[in-house]
C-alpha positions as CSV (number, residue, x, y, z in Angstrom):
1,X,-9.8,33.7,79.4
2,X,-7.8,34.2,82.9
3,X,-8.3,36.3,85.8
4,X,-5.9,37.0,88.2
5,X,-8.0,37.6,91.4
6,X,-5.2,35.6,93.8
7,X,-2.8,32.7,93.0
8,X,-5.2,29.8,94.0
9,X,-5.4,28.3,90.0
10,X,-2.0,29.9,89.0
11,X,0.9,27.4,88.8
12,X,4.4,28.0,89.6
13,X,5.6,28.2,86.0
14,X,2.6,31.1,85.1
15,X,3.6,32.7,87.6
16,X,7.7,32.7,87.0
17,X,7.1,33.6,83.6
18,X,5.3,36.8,84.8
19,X,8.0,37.4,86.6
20,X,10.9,36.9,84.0
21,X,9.0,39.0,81.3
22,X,8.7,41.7,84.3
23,X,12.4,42.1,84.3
24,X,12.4,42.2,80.5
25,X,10.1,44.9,80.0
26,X,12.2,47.0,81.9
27,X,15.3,45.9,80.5
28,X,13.9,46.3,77.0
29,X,11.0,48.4,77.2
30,X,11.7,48.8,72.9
31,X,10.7,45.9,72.3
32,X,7.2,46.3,74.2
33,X,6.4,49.6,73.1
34,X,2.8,49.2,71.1
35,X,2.3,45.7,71.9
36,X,-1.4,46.3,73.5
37,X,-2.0,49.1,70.9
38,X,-5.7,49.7,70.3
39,X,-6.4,48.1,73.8
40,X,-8.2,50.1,76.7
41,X,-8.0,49.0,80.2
42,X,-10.8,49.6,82.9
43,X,-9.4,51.3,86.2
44,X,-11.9,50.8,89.0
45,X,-10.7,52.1,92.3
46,X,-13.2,51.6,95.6
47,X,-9.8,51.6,97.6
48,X,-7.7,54.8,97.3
49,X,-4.5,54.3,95.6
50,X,-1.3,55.9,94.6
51,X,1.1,53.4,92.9
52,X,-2.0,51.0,91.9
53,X,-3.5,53.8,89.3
54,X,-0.2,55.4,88.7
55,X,1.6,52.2,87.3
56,X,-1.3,50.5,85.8
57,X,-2.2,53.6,83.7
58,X,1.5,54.1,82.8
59,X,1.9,50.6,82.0
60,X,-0.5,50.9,79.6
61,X,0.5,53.8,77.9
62,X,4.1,52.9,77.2
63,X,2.4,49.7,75.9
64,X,0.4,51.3,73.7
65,X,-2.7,51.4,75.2
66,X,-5.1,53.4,76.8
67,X,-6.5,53.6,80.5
68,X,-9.9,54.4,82.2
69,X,-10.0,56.0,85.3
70,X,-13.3,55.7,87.3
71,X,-13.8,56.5,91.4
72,X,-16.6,54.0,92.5
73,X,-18.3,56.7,94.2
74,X,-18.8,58.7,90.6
75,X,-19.9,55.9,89.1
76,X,-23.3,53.3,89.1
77,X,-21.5,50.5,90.7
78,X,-22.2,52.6,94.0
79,X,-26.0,52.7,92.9
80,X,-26.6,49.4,90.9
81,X,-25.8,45.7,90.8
82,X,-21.7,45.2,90.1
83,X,-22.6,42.4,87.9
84,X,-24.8,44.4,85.7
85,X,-22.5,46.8,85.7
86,X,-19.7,44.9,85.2
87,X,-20.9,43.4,81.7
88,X,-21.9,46.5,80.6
89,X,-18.2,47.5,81.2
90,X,-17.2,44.0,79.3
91,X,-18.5,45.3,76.1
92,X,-16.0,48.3,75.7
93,X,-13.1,47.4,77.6
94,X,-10.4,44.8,77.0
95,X,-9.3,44.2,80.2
96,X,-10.3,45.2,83.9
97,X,-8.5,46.3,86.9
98,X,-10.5,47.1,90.4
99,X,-9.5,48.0,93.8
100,X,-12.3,46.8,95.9
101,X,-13.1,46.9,99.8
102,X,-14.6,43.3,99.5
103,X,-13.3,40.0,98.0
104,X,-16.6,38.9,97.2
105,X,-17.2,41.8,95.2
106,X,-14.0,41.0,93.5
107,X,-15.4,37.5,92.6
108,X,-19.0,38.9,91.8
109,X,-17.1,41.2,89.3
110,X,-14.8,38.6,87.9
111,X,-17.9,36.0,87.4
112,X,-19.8,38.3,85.0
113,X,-16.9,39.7,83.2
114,X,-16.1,38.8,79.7
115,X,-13.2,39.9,79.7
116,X,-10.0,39.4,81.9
117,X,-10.2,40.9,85.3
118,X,-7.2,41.7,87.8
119,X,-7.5,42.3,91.6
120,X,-5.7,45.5,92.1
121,X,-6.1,44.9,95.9
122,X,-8.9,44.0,98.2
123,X,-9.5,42.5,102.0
124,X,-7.9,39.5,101.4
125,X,-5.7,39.4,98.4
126,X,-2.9,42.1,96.8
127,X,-1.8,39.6,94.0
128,X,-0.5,42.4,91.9
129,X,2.0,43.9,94.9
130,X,3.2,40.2,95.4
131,X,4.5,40.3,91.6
132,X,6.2,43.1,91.8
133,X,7.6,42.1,95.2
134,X,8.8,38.5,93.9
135,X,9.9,40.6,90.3
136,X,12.3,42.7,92.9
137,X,13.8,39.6,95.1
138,X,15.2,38.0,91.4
139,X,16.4,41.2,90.5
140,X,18.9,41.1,93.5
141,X,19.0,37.7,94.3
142,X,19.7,36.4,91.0
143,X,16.6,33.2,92.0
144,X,13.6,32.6,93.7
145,X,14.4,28.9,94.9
146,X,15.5,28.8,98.9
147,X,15.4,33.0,99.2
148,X,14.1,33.3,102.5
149,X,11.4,36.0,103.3
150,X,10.4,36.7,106.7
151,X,7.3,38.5,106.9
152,X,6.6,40.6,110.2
153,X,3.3,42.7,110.7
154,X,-0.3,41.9,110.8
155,X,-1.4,39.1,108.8
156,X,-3.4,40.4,105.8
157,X,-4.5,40.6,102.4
158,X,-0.7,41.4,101.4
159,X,0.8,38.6,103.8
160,X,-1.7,36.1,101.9
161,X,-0.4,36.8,98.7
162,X,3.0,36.7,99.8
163,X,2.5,33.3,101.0
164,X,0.9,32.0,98.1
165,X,3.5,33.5,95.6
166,X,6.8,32.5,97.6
167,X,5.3,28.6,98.1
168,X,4.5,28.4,94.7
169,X,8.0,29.6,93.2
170,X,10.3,27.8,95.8
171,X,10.6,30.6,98.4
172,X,10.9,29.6,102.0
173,X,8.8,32.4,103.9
174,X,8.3,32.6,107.8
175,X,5.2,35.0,109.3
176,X,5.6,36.7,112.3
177,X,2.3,38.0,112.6
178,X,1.1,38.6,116.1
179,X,-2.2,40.1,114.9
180,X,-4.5,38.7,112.1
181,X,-6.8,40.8,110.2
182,X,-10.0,38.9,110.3
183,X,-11.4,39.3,106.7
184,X,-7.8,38.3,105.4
185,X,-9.0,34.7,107.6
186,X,-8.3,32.1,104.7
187,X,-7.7,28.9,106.1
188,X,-7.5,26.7,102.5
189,X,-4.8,29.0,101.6
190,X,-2.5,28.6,104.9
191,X,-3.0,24.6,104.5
192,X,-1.9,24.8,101.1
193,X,0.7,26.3,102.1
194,X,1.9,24.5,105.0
195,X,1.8,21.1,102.6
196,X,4.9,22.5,100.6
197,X,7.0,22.7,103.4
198,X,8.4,26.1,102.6
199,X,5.6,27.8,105.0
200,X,6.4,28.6,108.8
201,X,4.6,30.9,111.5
202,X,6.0,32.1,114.9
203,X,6.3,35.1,116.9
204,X,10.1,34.7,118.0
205,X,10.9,37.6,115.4
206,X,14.9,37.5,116.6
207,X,14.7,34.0,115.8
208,X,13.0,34.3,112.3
209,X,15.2,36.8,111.3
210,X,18.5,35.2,112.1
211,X,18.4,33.4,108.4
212,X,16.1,35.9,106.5
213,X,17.4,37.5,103.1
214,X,14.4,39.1,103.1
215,X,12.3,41.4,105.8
216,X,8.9,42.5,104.5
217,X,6.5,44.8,106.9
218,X,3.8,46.5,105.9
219,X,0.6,49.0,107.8
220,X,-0.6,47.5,111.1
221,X,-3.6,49.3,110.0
222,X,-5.6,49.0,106.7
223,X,-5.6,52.0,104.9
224,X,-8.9,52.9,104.7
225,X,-8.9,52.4,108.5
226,X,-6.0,54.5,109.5
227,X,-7.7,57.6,109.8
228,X,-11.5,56.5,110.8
229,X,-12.6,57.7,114.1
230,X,-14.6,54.4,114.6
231,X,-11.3,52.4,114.1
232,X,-9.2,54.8,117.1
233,X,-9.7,52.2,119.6
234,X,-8.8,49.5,117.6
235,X,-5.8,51.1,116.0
236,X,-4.2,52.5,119.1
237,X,-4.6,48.3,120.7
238,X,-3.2,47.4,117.5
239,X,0.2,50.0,118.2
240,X,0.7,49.2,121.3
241,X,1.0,45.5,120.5
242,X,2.7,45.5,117.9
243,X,5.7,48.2,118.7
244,X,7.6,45.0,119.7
245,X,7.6,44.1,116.0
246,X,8.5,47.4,114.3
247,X,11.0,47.4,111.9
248,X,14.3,49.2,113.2
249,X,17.8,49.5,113.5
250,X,17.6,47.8,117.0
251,X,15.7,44.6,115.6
252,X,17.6,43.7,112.8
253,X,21.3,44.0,114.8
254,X,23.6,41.7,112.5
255,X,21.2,41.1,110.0
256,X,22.2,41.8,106.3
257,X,18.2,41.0,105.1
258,X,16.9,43.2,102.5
259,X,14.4,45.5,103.6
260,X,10.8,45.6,102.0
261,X,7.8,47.4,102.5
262,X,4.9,47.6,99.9
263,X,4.0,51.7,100.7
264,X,1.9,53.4,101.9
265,X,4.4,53.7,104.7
266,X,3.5,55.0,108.1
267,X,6.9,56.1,109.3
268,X,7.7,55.4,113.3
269,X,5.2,52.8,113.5
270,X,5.9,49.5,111.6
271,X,8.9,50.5,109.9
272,X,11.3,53.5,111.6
273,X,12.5,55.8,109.6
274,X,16.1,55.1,109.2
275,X,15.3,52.2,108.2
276,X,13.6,53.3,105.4
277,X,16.7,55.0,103.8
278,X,19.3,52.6,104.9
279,X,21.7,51.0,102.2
280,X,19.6,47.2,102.6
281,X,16.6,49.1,102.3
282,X,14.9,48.0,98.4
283,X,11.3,49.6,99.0
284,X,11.6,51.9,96.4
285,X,12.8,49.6,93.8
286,X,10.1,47.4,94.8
287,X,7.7,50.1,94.4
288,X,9.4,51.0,90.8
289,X,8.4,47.3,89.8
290,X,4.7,47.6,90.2
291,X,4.8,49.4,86.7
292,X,7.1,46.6,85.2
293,X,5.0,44.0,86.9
294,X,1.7,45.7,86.0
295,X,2.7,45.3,82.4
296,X,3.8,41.9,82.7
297,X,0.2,41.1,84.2
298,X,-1.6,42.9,81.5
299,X,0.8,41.4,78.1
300,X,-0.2,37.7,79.9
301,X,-3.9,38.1,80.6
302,X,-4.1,39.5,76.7
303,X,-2.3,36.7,75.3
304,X,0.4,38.8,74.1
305,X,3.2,36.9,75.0
């Protein structure tokens, strides 16, 4: 049995082959249709969500399946212990999928599980967006090998799985990252990275994006911070050092670097908006792939591939 909580015990060719059977279920979606028939996936969101619960229930329903919904807060994980809970939930599901505030609740989970459990986002990981994101560069790239991503925002759970993901398929990826979110802090992963070769970190942004094919921002702010009163001091600090790094017309002067951001987006701040729509921009293709991606995720971890 496999989880996929982050990319630490994937190797590169797992992960590639999630990819490539990505672009075929949306190439050939026939040929899918019914393969997870009879299944029933678990949603469990503690995070709010829009394209997490959207393409994971759709990707199981054109798959044949069928998809749980449950809020945290209108559940017993909020009351109980999440292992308890969790193998109770092993005994009628097939497959889990939870968008937790804490990684080591994601771990907790994933230990008493018997079945496969995915990490649909939490403070230090986003394995699932990185997927999708790596599905969308082959798309229009044509390869994964020597793409260059260069990654400008606050280094987070998103930025960690980005890093993971491009070392481990061949990508070169540079982090301008003036700000680090402290429970993103994962010090194993940054050294793994760094023995590749293909990892770099500066804060010359004009520099990094000189050679990028790829620019990839996402919120200065986590989401679940953006509008709490306790985190207004902390957010506003946050804008006013980072406004250097936004995203805009004026930064990327004579760049040709596809555009990516992995939504929410919170337009004038680490992206402007004409950037958003411009003709390099491929966010919402990249947010179409979570779906594709999704399914890829759950034909692998139910060996139906």
């Amino acid at each position: 049995m496999q989880h996929l909580l982050n990319f630490k015990s994937w190797t590169p060719q797992q992960i590639t082959k999630i990819i490539d059977i990505a672009i075929d279920a949306k190439n050939n979606p026939k040929k899918w249709r019914n393969t997870l028939d009879g299944k029933t996936l678990c949603m469990i969101f503690q995070k709010t969500s829009t394209r997490t619960r959207v393409s994971f229930e759709v990707a199981m329903t054109q798959l044949g399946g069928h998809a749980i919904f449950l809020d945290w807060r209108a559940t017993n994980f909020a009351i109980a212990d999440i292992q308890d809970e969790t193998r109770y939930l092993s005994r009628n599901v097939d497959v889990i999928m939870a968008r937790l505030m804490k990684h080591a609740d994601m771990k907790a989970m994933a230990e008493a599980a018997t079945v496969p459990t995915i990490n649909g986002c939490d403070d230090k990981y986003h394995p699932c967006q990185a997927l999708a994101d790596l599905m969308t560069i082959k798309e229009k790239k044509g390869k994964l090998a020597g793409v260059k991503l260069v990654y400008v925002g606050v280094h987070n759970n998103v930025c960690n799985s980005l890093i993971e993901a491009c070392t481990k398929t061949g990508m070169r990826i540079t982090t301008v990252t003036p700000i680090k979110h402290p429970p993103a802090h994962d010090p194993e992963l940054i050294e793994d990275a760094k023995k590749t070769g293909l990892y770099e970190t500066t804060l010359d942004v004009k520099k990094a994006l000189k050679e990028a094919d790829i620019v990839y921002t996402d919120t200065w702010v986590d989401m679940e911070l953006f509008t709490d009163p306790k985190f207004k001091e902390e957010k506003e600090k946050r804008i006013k050092q980072m406004m250097p790094y936004q995203i805009n017309a004026q930064l990327l002067k004579g760049s040709s670097a596809l555009v990516m951001h992995d939504m929410p987006i919170h337009r004038g701040y680490e992206i402007s908006p004409e950037i958003i729509n411009a003709p390099n921009s491929i966010i919402f293709d990249q947010a179409e792939n979570r779906l594709h991606s999704e399914k890829a995720i759950l034909l692998t971890l139910l060996n139906k591939i």
